[in-house]
C-alpha positions as CSV (number, residue, x, y, z in Angstrom):
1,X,-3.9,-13.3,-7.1
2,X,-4.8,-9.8,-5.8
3,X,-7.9,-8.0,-6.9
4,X,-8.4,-4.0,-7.3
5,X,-11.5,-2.2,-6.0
6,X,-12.7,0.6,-7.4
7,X,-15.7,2.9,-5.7
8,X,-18.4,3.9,-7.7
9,X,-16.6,7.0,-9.0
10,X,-13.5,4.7,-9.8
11,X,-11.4,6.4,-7.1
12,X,-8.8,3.2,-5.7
13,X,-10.4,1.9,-2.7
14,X,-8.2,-1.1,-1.5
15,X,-7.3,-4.4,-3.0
16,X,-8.6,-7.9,-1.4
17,X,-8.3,-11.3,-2.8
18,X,-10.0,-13.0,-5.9
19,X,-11.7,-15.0,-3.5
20,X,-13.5,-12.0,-2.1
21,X,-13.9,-10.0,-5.0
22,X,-15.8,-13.3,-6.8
23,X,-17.9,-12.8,-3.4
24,X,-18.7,-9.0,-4.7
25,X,-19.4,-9.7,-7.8
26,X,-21.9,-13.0,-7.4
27,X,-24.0,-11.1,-4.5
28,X,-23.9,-8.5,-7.5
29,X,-22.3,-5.5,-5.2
30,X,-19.5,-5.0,-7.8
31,X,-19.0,-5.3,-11.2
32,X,-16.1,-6.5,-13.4
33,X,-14.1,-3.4,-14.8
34,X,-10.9,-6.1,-15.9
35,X,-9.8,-9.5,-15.8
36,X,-7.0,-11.9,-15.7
37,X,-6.0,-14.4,-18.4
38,X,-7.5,-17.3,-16.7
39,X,-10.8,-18.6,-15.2
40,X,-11.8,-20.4,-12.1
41,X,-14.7,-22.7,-11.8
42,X,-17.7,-24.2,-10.3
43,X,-19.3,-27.8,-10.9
44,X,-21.7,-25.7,-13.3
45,X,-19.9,-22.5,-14.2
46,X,-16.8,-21.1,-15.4
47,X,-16.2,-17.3,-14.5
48,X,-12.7,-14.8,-15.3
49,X,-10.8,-14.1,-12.4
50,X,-11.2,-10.8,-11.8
51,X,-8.1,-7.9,-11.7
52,X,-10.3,-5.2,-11.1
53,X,-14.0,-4.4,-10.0
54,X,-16.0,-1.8,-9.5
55,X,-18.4,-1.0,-6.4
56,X,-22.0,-0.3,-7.4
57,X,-22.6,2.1,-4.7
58,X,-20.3,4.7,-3.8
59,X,-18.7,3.9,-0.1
60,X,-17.0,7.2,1.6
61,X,-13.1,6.0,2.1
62,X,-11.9,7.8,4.7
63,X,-8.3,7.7,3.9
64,X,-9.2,9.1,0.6
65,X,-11.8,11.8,1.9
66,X,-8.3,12.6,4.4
67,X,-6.3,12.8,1.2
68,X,-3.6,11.0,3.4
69,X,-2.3,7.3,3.3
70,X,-3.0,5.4,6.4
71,X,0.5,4.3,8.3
72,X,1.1,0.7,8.6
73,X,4.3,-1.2,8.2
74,X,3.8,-2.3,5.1
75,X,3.2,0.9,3.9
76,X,6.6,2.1,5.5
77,X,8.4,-0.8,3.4
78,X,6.2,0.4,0.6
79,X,7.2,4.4,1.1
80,X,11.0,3.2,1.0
81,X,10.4,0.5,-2.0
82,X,11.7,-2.2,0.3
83,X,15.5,-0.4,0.9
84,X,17.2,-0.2,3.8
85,X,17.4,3.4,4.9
86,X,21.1,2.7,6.5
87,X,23.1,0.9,4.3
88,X,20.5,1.0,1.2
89,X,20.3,-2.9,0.9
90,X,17.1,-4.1,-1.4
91,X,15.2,-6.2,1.3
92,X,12.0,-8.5,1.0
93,X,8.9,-8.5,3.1
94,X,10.6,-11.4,5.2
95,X,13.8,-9.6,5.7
96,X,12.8,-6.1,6.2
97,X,12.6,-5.0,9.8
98,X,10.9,-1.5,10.8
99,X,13.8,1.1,12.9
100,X,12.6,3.9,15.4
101,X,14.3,6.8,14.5
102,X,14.2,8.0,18.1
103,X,14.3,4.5,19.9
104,X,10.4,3.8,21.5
105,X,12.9,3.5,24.6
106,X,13.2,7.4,24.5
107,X,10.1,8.8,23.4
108,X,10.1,7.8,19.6
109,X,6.4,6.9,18.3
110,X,5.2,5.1,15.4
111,X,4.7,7.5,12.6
112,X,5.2,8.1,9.1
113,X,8.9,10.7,10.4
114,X,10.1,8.4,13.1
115,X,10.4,5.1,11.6
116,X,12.0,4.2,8.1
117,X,12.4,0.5,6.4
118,X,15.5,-0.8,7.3
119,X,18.0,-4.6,7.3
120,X,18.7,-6.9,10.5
121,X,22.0,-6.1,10.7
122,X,21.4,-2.4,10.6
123,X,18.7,-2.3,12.7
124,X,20.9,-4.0,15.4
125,X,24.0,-2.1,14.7
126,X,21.9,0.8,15.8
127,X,20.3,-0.7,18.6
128,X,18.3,1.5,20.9
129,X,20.3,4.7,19.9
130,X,19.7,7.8,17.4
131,X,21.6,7.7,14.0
132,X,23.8,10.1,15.1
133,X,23.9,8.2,18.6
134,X,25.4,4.8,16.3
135,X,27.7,7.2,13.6
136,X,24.8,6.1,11.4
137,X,23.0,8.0,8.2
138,X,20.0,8.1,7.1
139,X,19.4,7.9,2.8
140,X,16.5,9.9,2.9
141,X,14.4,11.2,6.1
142,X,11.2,10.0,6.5
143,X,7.8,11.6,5.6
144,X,4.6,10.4,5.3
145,X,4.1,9.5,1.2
146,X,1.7,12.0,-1.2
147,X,-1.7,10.7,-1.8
148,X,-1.1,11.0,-5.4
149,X,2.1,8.9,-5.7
150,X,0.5,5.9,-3.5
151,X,-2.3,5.9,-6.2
152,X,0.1,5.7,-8.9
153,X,1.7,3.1,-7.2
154,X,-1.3,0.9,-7.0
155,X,-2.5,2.0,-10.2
156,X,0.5,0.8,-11.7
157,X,0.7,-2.8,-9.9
158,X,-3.0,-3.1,-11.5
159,X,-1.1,-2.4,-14.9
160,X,-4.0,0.8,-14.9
161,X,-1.4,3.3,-15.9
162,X,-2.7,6.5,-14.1
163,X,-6.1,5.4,-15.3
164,X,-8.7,6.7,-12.9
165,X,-6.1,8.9,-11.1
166,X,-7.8,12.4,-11.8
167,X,-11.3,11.1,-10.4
168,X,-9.7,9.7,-7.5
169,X,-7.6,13.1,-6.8
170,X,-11.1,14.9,-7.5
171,X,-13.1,12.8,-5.1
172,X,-10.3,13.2,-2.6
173,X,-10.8,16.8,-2.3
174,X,-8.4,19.6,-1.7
């Protein structure tokens, strides 16, 4: 079970375990905003497992502050919802593999344009080639992902709606 934190303004910060968020809230840094259905307990106590919390003092997220969502490679299966960008198969974390655009062998870098979400069997049909190199297409070209669509996202994997969403957008600036 995953747990949302919120800062002090409710802006999204990131999510961490139960485990960790049950560390928050006992050392009385957070507070619980929502909670799962189900409890977890102590030889003395029984507490709710928390869904979300809420930071009791405001901590600067830089990604936020940036207004831009930090690359990682999970993010990049995230950006293309876990398709392949070749051949538009539905993958899983385990079979999803991360394709260089332009290969690292000539130049390409890892950023949000150069590298898309894509199958094993793509990936090495490409090999070490462009697209147009392998008489391969791209679905969509890459781009790094809006600020206010990633928030949605995780808003909505909280079940939160687009609650919070305008503070967040407000505390991430222009």
């Amino acid at each position: 079970m995953k747990t949302l934190v919120l800062n002090a303004g409710y802006e999204p910060v990131r999510v961490v375990s139960w485990q960790k968020a049950m560390i928050l809230l006992l050392t009385e840094k957070a507070e619980l905003v929502k909670a799962y259905d189900r409890f977890v307990r102590s030889a003395k106590q029984s507490f709710m497992l928390p869904q979300i919390i809420k930071l009791k003092r405001y901590i600067k997220s830089f990604a936020l502050a940036a207004g831009a969502v930090s690359y990682s490679r999970h993010n990049v299966f995230k950006r293309d919802k876990f398709h392949c960008q070749y051949c538009n198969k539905k993958l899983s974390e385990k079979t999803a593999t991360i394709d260089h655009i332009i290969p690292k062998s000539k130049g390409g870098q890892d950023t949000w344009d150069n590298t898309v979400c894509c199958c094993i069997a793509c990936n090495s049909r490409k090999g070490s080639r462009t697209p147009e190199e392998s008489h391969m297409t791209l679905v969509k070209h890459p781009r790094r992902p809006h600020l206010r669509a990633a928030l949605i996202e995780l808003l909505a994997e909280f079940e939160c709606d687009d609650w919070g969403l305008d503070e967040a957008m407000e505390a991430a600036g222009p």
